[in-house]
N, CA, C and O atoms as a GROMACS GRO file, in nm:
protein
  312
    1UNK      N    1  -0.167  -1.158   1.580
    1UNK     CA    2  -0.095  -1.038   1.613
    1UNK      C    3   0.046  -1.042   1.552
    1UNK      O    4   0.077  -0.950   1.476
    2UNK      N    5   0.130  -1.136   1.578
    2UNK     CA    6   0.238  -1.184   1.561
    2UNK      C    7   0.256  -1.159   1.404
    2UNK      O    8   0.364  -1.109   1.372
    3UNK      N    9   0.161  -1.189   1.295
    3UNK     CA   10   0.102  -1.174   1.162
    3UNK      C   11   0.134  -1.034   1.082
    3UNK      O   12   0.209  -0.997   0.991
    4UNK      N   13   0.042  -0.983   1.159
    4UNK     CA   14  -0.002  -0.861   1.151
    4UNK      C   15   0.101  -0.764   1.168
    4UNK      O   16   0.116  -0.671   1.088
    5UNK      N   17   0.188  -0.784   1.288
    5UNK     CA   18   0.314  -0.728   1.319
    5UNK      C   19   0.410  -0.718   1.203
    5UNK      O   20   0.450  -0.613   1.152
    6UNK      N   21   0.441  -0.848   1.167
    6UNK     CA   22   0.565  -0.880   1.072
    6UNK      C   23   0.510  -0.780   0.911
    6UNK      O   24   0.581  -0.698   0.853
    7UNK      N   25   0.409  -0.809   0.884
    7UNK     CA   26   0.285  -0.743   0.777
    7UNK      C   27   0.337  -0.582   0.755
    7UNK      O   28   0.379  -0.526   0.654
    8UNK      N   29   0.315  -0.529   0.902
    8UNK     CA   30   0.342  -0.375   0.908
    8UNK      C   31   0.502  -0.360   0.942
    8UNK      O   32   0.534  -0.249   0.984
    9UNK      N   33   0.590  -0.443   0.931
    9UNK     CA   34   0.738  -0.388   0.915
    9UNK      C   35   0.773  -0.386   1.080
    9UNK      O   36   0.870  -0.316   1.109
   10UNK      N   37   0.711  -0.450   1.184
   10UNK     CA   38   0.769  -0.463   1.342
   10UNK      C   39   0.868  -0.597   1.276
   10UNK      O   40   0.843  -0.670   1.180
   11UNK      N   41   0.976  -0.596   1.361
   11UNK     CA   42   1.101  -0.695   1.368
   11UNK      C   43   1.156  -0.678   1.516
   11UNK      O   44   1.208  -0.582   1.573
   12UNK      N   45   1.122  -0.826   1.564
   12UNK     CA   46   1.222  -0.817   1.714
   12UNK      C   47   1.164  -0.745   1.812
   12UNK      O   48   1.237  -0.690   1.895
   13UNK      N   49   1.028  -0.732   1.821
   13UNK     CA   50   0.946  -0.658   1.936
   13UNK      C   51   0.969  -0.746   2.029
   13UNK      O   52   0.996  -0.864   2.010
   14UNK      N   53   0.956  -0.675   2.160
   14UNK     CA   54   0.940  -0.710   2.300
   14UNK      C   55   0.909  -0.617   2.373
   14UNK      O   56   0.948  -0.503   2.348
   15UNK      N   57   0.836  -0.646   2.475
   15UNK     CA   58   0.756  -0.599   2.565
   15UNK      C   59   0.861  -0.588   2.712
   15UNK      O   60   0.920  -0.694   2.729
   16UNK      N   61   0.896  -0.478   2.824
   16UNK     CA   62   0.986  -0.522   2.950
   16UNK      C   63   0.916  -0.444   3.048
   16UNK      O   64   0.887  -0.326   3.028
   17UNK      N   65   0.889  -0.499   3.143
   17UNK     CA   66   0.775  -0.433   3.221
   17UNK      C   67   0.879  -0.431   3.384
   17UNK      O   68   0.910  -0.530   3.451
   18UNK      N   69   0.910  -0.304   3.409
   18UNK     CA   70   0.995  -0.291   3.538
   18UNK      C   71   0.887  -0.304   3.693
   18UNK      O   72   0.776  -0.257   3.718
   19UNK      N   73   0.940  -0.350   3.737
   19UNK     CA   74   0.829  -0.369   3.934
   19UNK      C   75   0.784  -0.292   3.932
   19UNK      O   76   0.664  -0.313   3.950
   20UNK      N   77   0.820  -0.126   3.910
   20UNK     CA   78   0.718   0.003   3.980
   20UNK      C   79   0.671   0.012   3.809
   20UNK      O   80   0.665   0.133   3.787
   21UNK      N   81   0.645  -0.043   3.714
   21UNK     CA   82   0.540  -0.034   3.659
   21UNK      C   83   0.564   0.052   3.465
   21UNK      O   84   0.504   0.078   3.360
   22UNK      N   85   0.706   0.062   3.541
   22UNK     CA   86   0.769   0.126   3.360
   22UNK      C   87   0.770   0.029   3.293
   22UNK      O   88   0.822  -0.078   3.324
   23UNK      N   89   0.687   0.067   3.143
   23UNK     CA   90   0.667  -0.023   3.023
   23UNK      C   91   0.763  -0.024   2.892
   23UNK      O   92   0.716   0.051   2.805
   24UNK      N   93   0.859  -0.075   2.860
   24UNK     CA   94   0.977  -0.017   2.772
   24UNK      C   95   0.941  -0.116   2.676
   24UNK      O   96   0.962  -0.232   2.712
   25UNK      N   97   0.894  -0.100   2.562
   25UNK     CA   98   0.875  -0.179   2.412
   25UNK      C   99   1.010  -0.180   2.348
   25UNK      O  100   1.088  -0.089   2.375
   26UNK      N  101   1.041  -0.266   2.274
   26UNK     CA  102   1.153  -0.237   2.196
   26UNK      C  103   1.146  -0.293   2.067
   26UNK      O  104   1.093  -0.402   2.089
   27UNK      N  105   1.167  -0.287   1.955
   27UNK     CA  106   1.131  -0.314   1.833
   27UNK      C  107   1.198  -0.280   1.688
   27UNK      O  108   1.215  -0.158   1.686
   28UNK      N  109   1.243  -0.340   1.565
   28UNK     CA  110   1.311  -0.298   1.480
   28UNK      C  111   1.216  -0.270   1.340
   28UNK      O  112   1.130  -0.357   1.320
   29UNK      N  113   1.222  -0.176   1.257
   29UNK     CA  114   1.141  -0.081   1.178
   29UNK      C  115   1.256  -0.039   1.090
   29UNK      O  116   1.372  -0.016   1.126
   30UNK      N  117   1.190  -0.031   0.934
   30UNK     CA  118   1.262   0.012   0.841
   30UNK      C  119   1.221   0.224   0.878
   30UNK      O  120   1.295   0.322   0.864
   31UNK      N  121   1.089   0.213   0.921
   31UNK     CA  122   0.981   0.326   0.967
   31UNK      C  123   0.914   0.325   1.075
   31UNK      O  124   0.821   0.245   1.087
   32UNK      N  125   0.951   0.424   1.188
   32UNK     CA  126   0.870   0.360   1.280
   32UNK      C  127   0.698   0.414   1.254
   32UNK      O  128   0.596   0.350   1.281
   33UNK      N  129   0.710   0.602   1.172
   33UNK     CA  130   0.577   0.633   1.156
   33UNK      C  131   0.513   0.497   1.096
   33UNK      O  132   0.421   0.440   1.155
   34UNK      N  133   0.565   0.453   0.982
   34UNK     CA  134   0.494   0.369   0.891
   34UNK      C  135   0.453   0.240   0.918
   34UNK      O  136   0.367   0.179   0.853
   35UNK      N  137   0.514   0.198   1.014
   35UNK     CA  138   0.553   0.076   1.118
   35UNK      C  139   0.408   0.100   1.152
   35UNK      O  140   0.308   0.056   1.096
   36UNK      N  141   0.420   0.200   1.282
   36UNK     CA  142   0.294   0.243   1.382
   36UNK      C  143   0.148   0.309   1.292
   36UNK      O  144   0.037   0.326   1.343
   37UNK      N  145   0.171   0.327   1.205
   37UNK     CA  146   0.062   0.374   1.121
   37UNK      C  147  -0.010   0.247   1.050
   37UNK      O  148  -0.130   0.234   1.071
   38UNK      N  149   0.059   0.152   0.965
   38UNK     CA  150   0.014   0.038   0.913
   38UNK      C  151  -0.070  -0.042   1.022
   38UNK      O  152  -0.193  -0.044   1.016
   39UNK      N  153   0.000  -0.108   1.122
   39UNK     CA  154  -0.079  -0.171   1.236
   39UNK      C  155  -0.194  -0.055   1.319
   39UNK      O  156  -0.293  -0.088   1.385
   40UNK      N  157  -0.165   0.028   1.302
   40UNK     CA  158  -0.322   0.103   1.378
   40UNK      C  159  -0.447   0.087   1.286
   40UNK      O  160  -0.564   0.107   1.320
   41UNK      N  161  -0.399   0.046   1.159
   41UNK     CA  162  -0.512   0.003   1.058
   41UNK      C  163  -0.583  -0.109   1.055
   41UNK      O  164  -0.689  -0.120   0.994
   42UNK      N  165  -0.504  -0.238   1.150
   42UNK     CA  166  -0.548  -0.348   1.142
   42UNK      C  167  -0.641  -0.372   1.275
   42UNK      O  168  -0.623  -0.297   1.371
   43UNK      N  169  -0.728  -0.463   1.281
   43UNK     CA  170  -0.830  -0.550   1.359
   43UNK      C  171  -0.760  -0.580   1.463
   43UNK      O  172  -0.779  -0.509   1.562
   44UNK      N  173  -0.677  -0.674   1.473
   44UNK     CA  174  -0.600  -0.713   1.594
   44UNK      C  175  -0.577  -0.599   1.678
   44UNK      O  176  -0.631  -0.582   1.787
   45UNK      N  177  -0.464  -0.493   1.603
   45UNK     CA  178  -0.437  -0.406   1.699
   45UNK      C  179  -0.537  -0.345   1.806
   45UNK      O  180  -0.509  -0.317   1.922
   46UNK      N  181  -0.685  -0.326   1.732
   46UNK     CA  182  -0.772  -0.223   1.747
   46UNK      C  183  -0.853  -0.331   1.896
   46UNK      O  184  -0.924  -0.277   1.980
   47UNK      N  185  -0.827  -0.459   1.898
   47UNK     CA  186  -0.842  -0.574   1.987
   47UNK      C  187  -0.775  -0.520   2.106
   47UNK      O  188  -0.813  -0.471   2.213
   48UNK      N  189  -0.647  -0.552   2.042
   48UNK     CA  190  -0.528  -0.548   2.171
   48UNK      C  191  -0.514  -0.444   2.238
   48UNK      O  192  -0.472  -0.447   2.353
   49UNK      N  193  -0.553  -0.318   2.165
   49UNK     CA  194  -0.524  -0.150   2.216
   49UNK      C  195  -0.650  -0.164   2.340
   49UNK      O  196  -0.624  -0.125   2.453
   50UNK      N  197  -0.805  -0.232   2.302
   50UNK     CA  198  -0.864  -0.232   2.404
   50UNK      C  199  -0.872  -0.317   2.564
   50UNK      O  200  -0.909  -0.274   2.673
   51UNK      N  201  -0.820  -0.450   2.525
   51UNK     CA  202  -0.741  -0.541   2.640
   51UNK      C  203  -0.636  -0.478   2.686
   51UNK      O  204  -0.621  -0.498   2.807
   52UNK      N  205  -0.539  -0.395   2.628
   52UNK     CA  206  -0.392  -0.360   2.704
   52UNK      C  207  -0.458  -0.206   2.767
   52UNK      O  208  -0.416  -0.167   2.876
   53UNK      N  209  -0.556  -0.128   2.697
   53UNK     CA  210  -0.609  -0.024   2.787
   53UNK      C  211  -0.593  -0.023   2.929
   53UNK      O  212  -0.514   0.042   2.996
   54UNK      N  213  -0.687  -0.114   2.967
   54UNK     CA  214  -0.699  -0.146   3.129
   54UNK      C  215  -0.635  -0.124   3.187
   54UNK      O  216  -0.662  -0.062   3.289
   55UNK      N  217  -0.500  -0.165   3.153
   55UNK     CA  218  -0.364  -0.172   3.193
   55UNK      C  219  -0.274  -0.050   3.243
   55UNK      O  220  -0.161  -0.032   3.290
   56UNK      N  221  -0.433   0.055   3.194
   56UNK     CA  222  -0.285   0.147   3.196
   56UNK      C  223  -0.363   0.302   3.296
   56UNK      O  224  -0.483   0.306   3.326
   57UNK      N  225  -0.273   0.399   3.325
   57UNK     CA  226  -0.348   0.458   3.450
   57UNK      C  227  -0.317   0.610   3.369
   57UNK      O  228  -0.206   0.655   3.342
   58UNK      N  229  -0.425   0.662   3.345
   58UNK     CA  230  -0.467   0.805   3.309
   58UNK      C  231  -0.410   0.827   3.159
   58UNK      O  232  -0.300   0.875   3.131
   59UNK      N  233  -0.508   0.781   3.068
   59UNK     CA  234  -0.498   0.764   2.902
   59UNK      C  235  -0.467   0.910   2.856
   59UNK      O  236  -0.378   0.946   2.780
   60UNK      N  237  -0.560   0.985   2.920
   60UNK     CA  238  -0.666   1.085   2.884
   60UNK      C  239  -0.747   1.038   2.771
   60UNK      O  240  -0.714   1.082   2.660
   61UNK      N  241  -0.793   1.001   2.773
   61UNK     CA  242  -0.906   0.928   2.632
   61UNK      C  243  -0.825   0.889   2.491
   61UNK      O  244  -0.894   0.872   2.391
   62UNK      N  245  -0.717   0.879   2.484
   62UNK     CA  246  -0.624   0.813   2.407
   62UNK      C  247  -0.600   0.672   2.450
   62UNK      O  248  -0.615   0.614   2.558
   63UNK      N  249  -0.542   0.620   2.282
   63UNK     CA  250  -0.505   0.465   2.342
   63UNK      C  251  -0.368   0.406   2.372
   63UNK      O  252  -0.330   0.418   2.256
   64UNK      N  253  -0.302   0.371   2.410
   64UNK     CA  254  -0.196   0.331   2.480
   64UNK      C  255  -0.076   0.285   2.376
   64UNK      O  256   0.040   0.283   2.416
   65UNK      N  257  -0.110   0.249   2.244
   65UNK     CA  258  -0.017   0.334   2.163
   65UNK      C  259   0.014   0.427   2.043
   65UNK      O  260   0.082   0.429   1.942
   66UNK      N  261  -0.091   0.517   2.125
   66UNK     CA  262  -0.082   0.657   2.074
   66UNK      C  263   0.031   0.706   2.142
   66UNK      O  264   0.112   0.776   2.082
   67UNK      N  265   0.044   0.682   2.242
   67UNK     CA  266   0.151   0.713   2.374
   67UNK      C  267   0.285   0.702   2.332
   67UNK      O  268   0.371   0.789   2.350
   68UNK      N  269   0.302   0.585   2.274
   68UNK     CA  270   0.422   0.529   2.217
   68UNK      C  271   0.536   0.636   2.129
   68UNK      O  272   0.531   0.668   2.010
   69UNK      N  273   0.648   0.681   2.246
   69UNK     CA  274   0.750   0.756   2.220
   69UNK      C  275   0.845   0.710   2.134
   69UNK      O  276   0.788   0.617   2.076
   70UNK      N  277   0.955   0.717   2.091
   70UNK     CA  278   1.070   0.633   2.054
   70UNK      C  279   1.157   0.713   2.116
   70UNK      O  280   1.137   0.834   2.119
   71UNK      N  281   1.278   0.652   2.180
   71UNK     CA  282   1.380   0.666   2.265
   71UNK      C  283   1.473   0.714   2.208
   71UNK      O  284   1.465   0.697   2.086
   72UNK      N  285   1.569   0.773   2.245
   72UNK     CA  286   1.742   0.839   2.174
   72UNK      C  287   1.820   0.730   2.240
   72UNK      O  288   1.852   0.704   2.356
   73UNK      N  289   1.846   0.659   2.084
   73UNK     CA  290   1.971   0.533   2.144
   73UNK      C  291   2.109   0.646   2.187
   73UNK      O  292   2.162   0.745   2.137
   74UNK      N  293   2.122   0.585   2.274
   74UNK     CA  294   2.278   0.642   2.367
   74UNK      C  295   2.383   0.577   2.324
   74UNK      O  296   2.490   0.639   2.325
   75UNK      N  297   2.382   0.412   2.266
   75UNK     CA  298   2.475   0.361   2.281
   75UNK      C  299   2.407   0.233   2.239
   75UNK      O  300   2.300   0.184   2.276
   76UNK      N  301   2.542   0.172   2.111
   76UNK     CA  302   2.487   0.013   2.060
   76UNK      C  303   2.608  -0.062   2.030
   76UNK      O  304   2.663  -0.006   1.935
   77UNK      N  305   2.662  -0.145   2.061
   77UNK     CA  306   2.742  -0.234   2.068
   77UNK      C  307   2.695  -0.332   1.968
   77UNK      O  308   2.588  -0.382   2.000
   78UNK      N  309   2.748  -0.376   1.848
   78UNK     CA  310   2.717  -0.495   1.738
   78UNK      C  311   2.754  -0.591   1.767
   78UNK      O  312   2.738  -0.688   1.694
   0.00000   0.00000   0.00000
């Protein structure tokens, strides 16, 4: 995965999972379409999208990161 990641242009992913259940990814991309488009092509992902499914409560028949928003940075301190 880890591979595959670096492959499709992810840098510095992490996963933060809050008690009541909010999932906040965070991750660095020259692209995020191109980022998220390259890895939906690969094997692993198509693995992991079905193990992390489970995980998750009312898809609607989508996979969990299809879902995957990107956020409005507010604020970054260097």
């Amino acid at each position: 995965m880890r591979i595959e990641l670096a492959k499709a242009g992810w840098h510095n992913y992490s996963l933060f999972l809050g008690e009541d259940g909010t999932l906040i990814g965070y991750l660095e991309c020259d692209d995020f379409a191109l980022a998220r488009a390259a890895m939906a092509k690969t094997t692993v992902n198509a693995q992991w999208q079905a193990v992390i499914g489970s995980m998750f409560v009312d898809l609607a028949g989508q996979r969990p990161d299809d879902l995957m928003q990107p956020l409005e940075e507010l604020f970054h301190l260097p």
